[in-house]
TIDOVO-340108 format. One record per residue (C-alpha): residue in three letters; x, y negated, z negated. Coordinates in pm, whole numbers, plus 50000, padded with zeros to 5 digits. Layout:
BEGIN
NODE   code       x       y       z
NODE    ALA       X       Y       Z
...
//
This chain:
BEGIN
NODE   code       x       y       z
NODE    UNK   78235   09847   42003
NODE    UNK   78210   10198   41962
NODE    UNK   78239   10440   42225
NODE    UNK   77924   10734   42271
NODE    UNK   78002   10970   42540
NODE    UNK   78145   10760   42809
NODE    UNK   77906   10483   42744
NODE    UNK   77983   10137   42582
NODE    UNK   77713   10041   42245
NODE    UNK   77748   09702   42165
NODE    UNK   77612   09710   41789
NODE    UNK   77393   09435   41862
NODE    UNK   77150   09702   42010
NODE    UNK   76842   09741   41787
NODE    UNK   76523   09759   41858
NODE    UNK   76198   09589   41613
NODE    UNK   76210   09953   41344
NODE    UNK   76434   10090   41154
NODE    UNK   76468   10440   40961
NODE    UNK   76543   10372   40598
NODE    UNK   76950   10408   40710
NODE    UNK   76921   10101   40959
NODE    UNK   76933   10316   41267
NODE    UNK   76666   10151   41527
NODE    UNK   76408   10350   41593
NODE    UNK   76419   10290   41990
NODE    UNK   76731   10434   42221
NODE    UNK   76811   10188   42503
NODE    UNK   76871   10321   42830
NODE    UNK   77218   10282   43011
NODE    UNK   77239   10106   43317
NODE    UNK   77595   10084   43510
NODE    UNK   77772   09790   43519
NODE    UNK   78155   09621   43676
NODE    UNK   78274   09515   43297
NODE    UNK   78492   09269   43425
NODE    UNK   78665   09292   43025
NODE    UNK   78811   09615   43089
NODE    UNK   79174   09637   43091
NODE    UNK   79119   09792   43475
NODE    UNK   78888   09518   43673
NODE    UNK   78609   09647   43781
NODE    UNK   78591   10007   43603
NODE    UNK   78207   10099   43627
NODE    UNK   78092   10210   43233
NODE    UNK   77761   10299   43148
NODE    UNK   77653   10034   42863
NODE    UNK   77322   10014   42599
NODE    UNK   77216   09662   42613
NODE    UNK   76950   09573   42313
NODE    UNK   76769   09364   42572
NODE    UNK   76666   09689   42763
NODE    UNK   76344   09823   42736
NODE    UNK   76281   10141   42498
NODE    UNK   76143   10476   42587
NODE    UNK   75726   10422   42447
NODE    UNK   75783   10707   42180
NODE    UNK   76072   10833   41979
NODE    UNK   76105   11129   41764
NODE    UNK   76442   11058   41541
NODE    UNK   76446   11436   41448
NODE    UNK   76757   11655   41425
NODE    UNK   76823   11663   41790
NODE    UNK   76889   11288   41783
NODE    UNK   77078   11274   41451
NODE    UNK   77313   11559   41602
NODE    UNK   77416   11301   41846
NODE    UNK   77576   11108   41573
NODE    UNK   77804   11340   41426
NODE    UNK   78110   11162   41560
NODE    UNK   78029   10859   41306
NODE    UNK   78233   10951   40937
NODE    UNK   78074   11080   40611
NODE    UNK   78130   10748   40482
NODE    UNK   77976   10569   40728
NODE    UNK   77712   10360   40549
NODE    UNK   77491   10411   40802
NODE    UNK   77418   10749   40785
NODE    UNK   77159   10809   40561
NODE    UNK   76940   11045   40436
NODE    UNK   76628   10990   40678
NODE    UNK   76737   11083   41008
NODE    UNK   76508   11359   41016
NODE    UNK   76219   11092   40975
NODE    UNK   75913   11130   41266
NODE    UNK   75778   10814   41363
NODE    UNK   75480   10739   41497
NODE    UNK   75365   10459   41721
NODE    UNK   75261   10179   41472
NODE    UNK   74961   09945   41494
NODE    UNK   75105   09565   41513
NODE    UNK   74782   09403   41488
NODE    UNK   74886   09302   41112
NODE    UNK   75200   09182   41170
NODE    UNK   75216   08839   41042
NODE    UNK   75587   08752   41137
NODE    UNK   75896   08978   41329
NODE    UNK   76222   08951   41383
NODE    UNK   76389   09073   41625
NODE    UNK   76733   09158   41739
NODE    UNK   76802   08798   41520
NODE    UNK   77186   08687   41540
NODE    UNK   77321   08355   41329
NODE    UNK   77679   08247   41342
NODE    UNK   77794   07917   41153
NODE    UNK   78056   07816   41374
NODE    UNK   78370   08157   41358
NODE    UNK   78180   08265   41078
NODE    UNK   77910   08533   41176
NODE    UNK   77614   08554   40934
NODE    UNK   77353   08773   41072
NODE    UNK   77462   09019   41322
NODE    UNK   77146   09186   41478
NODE    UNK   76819   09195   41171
NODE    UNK   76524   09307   41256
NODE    UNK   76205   09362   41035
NODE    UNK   75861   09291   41051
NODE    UNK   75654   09128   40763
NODE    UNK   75261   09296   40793
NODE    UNK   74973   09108   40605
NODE    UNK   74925   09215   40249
NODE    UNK   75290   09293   40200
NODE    UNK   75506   09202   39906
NODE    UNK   75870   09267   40048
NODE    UNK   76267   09212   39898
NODE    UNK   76561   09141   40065
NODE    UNK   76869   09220   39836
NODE    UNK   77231   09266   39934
NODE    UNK   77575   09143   39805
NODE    UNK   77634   08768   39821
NODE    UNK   77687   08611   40113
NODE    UNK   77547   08838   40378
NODE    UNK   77241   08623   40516
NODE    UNK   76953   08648   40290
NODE    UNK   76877   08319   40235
NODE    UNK   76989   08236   40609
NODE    UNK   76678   08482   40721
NODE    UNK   76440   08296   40486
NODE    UNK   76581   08010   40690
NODE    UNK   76479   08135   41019
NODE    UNK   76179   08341   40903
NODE    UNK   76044   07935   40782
NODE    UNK   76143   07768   41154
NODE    UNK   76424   07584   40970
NODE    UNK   76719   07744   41166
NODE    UNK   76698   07902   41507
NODE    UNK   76836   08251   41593
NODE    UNK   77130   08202   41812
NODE    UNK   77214   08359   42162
NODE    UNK   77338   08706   42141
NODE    UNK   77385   08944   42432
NODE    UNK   77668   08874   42598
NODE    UNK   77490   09127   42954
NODE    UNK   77192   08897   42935
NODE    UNK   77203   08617   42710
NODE    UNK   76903   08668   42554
NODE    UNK   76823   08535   42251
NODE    UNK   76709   08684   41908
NODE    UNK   76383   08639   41881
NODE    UNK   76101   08516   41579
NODE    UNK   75743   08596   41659
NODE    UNK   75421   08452   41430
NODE    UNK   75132   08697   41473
NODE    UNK   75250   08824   41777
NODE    UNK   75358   08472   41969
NODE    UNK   75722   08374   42057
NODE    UNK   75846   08066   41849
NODE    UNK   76061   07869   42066
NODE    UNK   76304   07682   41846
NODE    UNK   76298   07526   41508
NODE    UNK   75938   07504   41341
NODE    UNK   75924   07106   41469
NODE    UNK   75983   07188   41832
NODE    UNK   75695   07473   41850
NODE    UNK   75406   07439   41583
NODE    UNK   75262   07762   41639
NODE    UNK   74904   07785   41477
NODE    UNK   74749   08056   41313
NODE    UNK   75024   08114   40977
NODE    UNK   75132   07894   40728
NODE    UNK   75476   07938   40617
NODE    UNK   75563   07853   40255
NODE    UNK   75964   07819   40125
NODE    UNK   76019   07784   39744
NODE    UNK   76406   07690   39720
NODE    UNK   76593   07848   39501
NODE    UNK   76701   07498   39285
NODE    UNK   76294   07420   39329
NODE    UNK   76407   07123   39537
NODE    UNK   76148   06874   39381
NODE    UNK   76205   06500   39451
NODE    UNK   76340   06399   39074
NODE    UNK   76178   06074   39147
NODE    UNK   75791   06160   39180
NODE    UNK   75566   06301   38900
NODE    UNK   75463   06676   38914
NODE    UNK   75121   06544   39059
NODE    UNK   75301   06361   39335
NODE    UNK   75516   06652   39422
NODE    UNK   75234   06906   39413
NODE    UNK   75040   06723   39638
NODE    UNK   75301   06569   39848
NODE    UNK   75185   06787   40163
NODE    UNK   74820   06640   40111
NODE    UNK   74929   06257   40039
NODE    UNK   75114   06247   40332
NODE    UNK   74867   06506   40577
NODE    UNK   74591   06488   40514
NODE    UNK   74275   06243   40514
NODE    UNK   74138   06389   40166
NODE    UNK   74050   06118   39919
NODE    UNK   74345   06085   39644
NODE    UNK   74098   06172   39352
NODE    UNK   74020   06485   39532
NODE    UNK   74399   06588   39575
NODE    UNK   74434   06492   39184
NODE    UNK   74191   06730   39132
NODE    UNK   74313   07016   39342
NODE    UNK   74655   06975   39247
NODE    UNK   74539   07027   38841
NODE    UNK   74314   07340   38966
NODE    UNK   74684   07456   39108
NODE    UNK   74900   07376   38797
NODE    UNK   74644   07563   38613
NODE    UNK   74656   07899   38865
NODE    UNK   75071   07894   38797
NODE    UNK   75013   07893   38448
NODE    UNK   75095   07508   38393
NODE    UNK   74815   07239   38220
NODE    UNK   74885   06893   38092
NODE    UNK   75241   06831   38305
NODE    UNK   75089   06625   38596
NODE    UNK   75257   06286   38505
NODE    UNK   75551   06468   38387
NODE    UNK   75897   06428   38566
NODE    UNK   76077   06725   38676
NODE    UNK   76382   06586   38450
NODE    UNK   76155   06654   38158
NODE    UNK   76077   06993   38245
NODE    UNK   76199   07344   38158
NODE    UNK   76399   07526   38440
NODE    UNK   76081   07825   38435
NODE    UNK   75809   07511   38448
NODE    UNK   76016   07355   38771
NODE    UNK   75987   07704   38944
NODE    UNK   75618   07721   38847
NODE    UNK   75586   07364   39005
NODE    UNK   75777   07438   39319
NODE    UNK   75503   07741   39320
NODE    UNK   75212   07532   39296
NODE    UNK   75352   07305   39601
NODE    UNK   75388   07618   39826
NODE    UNK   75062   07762   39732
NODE    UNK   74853   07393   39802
NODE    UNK   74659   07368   40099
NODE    UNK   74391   07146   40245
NODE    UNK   74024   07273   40144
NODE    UNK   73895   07074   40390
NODE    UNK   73970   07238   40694
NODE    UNK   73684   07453   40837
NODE    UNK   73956   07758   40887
NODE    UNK   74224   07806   40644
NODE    UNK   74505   07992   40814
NODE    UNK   74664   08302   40575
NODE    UNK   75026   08188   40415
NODE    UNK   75302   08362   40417
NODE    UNK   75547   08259   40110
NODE    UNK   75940   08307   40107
NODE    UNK   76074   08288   39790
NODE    UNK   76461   08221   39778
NODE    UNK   76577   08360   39442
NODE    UNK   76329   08242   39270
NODE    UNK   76419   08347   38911
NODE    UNK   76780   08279   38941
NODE    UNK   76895   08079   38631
NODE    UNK   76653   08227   38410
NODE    UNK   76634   08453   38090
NODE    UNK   76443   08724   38103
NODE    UNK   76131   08592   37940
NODE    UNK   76106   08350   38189
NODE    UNK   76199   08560   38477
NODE    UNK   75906   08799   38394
NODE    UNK   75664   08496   38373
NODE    UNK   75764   08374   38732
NODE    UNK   75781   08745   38849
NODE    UNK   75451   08805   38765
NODE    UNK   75291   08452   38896
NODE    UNK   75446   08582   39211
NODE    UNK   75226   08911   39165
NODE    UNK   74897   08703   39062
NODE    UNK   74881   08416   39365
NODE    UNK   74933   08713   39613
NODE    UNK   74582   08853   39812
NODE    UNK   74609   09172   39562
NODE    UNK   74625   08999   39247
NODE    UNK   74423   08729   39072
NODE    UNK   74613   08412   38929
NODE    UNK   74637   08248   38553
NODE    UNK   74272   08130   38564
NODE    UNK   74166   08476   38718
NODE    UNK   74082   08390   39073
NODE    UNK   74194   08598   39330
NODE    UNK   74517   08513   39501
NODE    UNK   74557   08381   39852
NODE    UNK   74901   08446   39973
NODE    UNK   74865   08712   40246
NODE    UNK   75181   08822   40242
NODE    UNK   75529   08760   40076
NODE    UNK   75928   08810   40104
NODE    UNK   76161   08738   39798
NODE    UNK   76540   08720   39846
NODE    UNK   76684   08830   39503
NODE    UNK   76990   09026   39324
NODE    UNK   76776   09115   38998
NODE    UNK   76618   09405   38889
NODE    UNK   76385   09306   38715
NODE    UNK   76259   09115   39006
NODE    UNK   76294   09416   39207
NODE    UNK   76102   09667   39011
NODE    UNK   75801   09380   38872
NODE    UNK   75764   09140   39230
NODE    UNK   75826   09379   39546
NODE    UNK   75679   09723   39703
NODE    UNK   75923   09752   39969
NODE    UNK   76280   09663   40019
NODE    UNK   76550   09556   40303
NODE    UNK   76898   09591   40221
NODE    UNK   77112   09373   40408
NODE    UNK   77478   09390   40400
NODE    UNK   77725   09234   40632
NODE    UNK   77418   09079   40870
NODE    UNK   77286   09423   40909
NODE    UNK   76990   09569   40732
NODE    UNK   77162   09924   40643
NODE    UNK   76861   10059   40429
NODE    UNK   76486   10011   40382
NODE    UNK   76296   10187   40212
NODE    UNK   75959   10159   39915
NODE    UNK   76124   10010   39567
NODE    UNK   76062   10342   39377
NODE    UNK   76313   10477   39626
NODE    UNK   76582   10229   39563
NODE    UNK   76740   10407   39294
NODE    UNK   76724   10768   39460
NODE    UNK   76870   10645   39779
NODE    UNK   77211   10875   39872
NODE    UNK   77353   10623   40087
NODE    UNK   77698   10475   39934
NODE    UNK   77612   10096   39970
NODE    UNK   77259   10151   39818
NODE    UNK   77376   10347   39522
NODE    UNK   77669   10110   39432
NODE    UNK   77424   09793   39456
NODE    UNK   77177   10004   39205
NODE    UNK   77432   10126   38945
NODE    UNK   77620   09794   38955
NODE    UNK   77972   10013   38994
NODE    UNK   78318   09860   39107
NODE    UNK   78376   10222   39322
NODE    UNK   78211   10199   39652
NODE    UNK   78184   10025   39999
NODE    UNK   78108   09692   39867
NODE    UNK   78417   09463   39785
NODE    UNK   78486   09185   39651
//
């Protein structure tokens, strides 16, 4: 913990924004409490909890920086936005949020306070060394892991909200409506056993009360919108590692036409051109581009993915499949900023992820 003034911060205390350092954009208010942890019993410290509430407006100008000029020059934290005004911001497009989201695998602690929010139209990237919980958000963003509890004041719990409800617990235990959630894997993850057809449509064989020719149908009308024609009674053993990506695609992106509302999607994409040269790479980059709401697929239709989030380490990816970024690095997200600004950023951990150097705060 690090000690402000008297007070106690636990570094679990964010709040749902973030400059484009990783400071929150909210300031919790102290309250006194006995910490009965205290080498003296019963000494009465003022501590910030993340689970109290914020002030309704905050101006991050130079006033509030100056109150961090005890942290070090090297601190990767302190960034080059502190002088950043925000405003109040409209949630009424935010399709998914995060917030104040801890994950610990047993000692080992994974995520140690993210949050982010994912608005509708959005193409965002998570990058970040290996192993600091990118794929483990996907995870929880999807309802396949719950966020653990986390404050040890309140025990409250990190929490996942779909368009503005509360998600209680994995993705089985509360079906909220109103999103679809999409994960493409970053192996693809199709069963080896079933024909493309069969794992395209898996969803709607096993879901859905639409006729099997019909399914047939709309899973060829798929293939054909990830670039893919002819494959349907293909294996994945006798496919290319780019066409098994384009099929795992085409699964995420198939939905029942049937239903009188069709709910927007939200797809996370787990590295999705890992593996692959960079011709193929650029082919899967841009299907990611053409299924999303702003683009228009392989046969020209216009994409239906409202919004997207790709975890990824490459470039390419970076600069061709995303418009804003989330650095996350040791279970914190430390910068965010728009792509173009990836390579200007001054802060230390930012620049040594861009230029790829040995010299910095990252080890290995």
């Amino acid at each position: 913990m690090v000690s402000v003034s008297n007070s106690v911060l636990f570094p679990l205390a964010t709040s749902s924004g973030f400059t484009s350092d990783g400071f929150s954009r909210s300031v919790r208010f102290a309250r006194t409490i006995n910490c009965s942890s205290d080498k003296q019993k019963g000494e009465q410290r003022n501590v910030l909890c993340a689970c109290m509430e914020p002030p309704p407006k905050l101006r991050s100008d130079e006033s509030f920086a100056a109150k961090f000029e005890g942290f070090s020059d090297q601190d990767p934290f302190k960034s080059e936005d502190l002088s950043t005004v925000w405003e109040p911001e409209d949630d009424s497009d935010v399709l998914i949020e995060c917030r104040d989201v801890y994950k610990s695998f047993g000692e080992k602690h994974i995520l140690r306070g993210v949050s982010f929010k994912i608005r509708h139209g959005e193409a965002v990237g998570i990058i970040g060394p290996s192993g600091t919980g990118k794929s483990t958000v996907l995870k929880i963003m999807a309802g396949l892991l719950a966020p653990d509890k986390i404050c040890p004041l309140c025990n409250e719990q990190g929490e996942v909200y779909i368009r503005g409800r509360k998600r209680v617990g994995l993705i089985s235990d509360d079906k909220i409506s109103g999103l679809r959630i999409g994960l493409v894997f970053q192996s693809a993850a199709l069963f080896d056993s079933l024909t493309v057809r069969e794992n395209v449509g898996f969803l709607l064989y096993e879901n859905s009360s639409m006729p099997e020719d019909q399914i047939s149908k709309l899973v060829t009308e798929t293939l054909a919108a990830v670039g893919l024609k002819g494959v349907e009674d293909r294996l994945p053993s006798e496919l290319s590692g780019g066409m098994k990506k384009r099929v795992a695609l085409a699964r995420s992106i198939i939905y029942d036409t049937t239903k009188e509302a069709i709910e927007p999607e939200v797809l996370l994409y787990d590295e999705p051109t890992a593996g692959l040269d960079p011709i193929a790479s650029t082919v899967v980059e841009d299907l990611i581009r053409s299924v999303h709401t702003k683009g228009r697929d392989a046969i020209k239709k216009p994409g239906q993915i409202a919004s997207y989030v790709v975890v990824t380490h490459q470039h390419s990816t970076i600069r061709r499949a995303v418009d804003r970024l989330l650095f996350l690095y040791e279970g914190k997200i430390v910068w965010q900023g728009m792509t173009h600004e990836f390579t200007t950023s001054t802060n230390p951990i930012v620049q040594q992820f861009a230029s790829g150097s040995l010299d910095g705060p990252i080890k290995y």
